[in-house]
N, CA and C atoms as an extended XYZ file, in Angstrom:
165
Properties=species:S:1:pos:R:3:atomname:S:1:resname:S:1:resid:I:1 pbc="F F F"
N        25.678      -77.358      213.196 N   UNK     1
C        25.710      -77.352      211.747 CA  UNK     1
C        25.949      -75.946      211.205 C   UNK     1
N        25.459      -75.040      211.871 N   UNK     2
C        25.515      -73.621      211.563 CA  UNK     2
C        27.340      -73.310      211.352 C   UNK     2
N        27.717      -73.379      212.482 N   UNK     3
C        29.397      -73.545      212.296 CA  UNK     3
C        30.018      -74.051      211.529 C   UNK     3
N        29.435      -74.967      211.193 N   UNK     4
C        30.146      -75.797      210.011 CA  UNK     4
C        29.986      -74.577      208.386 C   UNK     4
N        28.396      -74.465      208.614 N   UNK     5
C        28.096      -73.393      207.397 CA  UNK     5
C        29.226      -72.567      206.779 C   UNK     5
N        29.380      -71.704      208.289 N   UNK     6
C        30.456      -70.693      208.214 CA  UNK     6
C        31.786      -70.702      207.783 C   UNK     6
N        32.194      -72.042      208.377 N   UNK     7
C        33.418      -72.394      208.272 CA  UNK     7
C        33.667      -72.615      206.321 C   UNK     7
N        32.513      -73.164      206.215 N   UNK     8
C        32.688      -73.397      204.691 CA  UNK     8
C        32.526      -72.192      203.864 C   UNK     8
N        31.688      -71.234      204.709 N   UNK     9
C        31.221      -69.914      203.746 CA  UNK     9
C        32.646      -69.085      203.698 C   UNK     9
N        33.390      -69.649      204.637 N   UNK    10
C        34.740      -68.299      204.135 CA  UNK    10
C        35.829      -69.349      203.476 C   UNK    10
N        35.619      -70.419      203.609 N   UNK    11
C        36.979      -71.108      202.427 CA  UNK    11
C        36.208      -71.911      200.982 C   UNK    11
N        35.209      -72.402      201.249 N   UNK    12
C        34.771      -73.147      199.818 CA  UNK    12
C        33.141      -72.019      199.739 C   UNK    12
N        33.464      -71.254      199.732 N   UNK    13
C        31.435      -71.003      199.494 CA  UNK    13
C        30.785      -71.564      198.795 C   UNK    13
N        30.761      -71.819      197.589 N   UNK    14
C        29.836      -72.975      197.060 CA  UNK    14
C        29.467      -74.033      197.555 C   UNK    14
N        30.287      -74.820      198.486 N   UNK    15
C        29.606      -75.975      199.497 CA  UNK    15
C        28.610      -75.398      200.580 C   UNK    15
N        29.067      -74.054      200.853 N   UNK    16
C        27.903      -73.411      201.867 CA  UNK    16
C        26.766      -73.160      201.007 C   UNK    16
N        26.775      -72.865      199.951 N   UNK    17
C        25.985      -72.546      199.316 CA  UNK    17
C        24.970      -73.705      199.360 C   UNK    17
N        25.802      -74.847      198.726 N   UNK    18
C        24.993      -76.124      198.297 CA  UNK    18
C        24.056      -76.707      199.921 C   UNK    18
N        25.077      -76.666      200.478 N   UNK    19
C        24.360      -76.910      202.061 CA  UNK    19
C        23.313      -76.760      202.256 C   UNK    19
N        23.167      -75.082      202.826 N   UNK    20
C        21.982      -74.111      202.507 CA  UNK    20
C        20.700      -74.430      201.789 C   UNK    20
N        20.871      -73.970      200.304 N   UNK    21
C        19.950      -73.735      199.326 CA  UNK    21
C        20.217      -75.036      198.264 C   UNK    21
N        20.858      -76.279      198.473 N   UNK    22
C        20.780      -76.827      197.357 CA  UNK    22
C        20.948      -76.323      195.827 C   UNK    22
N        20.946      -77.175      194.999 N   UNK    23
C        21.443      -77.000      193.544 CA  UNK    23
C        20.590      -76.249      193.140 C   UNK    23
N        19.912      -74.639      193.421 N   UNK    24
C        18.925      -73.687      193.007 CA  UNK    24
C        19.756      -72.945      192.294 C   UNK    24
N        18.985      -71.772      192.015 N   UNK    25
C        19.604      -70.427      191.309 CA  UNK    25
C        20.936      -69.676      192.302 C   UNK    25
N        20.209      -69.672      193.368 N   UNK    26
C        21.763      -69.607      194.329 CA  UNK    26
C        22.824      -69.589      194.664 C   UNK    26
N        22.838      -71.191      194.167 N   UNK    27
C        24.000      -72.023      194.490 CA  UNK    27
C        25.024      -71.845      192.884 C   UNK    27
N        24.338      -71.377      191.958 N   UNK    28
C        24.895      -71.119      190.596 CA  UNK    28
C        25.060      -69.452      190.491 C   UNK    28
N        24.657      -69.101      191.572 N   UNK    29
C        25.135      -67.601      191.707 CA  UNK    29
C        26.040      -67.228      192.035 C   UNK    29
N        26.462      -68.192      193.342 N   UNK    30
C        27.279      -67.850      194.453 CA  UNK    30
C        28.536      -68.706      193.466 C   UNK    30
N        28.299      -69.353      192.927 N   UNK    31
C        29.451      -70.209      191.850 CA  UNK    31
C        30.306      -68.970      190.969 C   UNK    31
N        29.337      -68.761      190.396 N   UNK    32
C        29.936      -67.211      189.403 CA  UNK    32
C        30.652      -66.601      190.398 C   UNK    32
N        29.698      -66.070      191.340 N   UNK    33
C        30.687      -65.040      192.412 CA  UNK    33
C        31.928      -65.377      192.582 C   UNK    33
N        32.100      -66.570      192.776 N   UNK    34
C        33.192      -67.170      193.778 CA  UNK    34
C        34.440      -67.235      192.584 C   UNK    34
N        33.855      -67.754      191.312 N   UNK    35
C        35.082      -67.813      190.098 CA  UNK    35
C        35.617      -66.433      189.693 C   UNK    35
N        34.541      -65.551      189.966 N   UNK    36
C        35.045      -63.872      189.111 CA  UNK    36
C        35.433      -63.350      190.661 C   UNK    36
N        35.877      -63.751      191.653 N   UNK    37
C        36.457      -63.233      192.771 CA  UNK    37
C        36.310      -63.959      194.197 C   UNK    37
N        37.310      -64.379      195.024 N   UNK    38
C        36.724      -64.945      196.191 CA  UNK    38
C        35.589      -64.413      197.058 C   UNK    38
N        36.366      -63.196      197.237 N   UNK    39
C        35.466      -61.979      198.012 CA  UNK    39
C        33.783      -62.550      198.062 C   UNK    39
N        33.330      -61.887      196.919 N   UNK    40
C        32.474      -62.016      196.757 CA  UNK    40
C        31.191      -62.954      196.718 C   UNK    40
N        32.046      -64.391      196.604 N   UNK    41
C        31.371      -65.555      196.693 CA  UNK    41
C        31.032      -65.841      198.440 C   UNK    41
N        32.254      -64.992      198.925 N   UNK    42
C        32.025      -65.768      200.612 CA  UNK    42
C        31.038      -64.801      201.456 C   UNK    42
N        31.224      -63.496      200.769 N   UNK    43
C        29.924      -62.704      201.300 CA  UNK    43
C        28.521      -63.327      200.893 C   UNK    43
N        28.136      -63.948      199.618 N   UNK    44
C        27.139      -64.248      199.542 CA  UNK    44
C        26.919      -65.332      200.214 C   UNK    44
N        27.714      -66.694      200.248 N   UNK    45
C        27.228      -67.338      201.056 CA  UNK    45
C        27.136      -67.607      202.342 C   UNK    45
N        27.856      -66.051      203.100 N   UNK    46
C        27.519      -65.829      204.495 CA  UNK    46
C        26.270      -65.351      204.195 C   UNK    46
N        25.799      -64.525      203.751 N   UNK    47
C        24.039      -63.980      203.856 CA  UNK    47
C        23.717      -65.407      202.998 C   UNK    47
N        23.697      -66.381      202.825 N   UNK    48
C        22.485      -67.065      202.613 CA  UNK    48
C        22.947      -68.303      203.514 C   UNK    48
N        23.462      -68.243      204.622 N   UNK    49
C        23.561      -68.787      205.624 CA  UNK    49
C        22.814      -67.948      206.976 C   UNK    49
N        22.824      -67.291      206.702 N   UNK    50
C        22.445      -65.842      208.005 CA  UNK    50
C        20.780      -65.661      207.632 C   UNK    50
N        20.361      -65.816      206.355 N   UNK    51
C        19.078      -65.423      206.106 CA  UNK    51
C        18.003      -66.516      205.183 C   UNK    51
N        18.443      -67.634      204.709 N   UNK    52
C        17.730      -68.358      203.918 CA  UNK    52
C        17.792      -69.574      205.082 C   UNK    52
N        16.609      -70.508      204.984 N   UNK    53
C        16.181      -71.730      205.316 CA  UNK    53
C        16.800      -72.607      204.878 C   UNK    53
N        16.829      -73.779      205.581 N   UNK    54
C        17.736      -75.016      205.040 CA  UNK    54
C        16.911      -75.367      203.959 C   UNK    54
N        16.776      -75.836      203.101 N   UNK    55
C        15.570      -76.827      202.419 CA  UNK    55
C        15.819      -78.205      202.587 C   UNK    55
């Protein structure tokens, strides 16, 4: 499942996101990120794949 994470954290991050951390503050973070730049959305949802708990 972890692979899968990844795979999603560098083309859709918000599904990694959602994966992860569910519909939290997070997942509406990593949303912004991802609309005001790709970059940025896929770094975050590699660290909250690398460091947050499934819930």
């Amino acid at each position: 499942m972890v692979i899968l994470k990844i795979i999603a954290s560098i083309f859709l991050p918000p599904l990694a996101a959602y994966l992860q951390v569910g519909i939290t503050t997070h997942f509406w973070i990593n949303l912004a990120l991802t609309l005001a730049g790709g970059v940025p959305g896929m770094v975050h949802a590699l660290w909250l794949v690398f460091t947050k708990r499934s819930e």
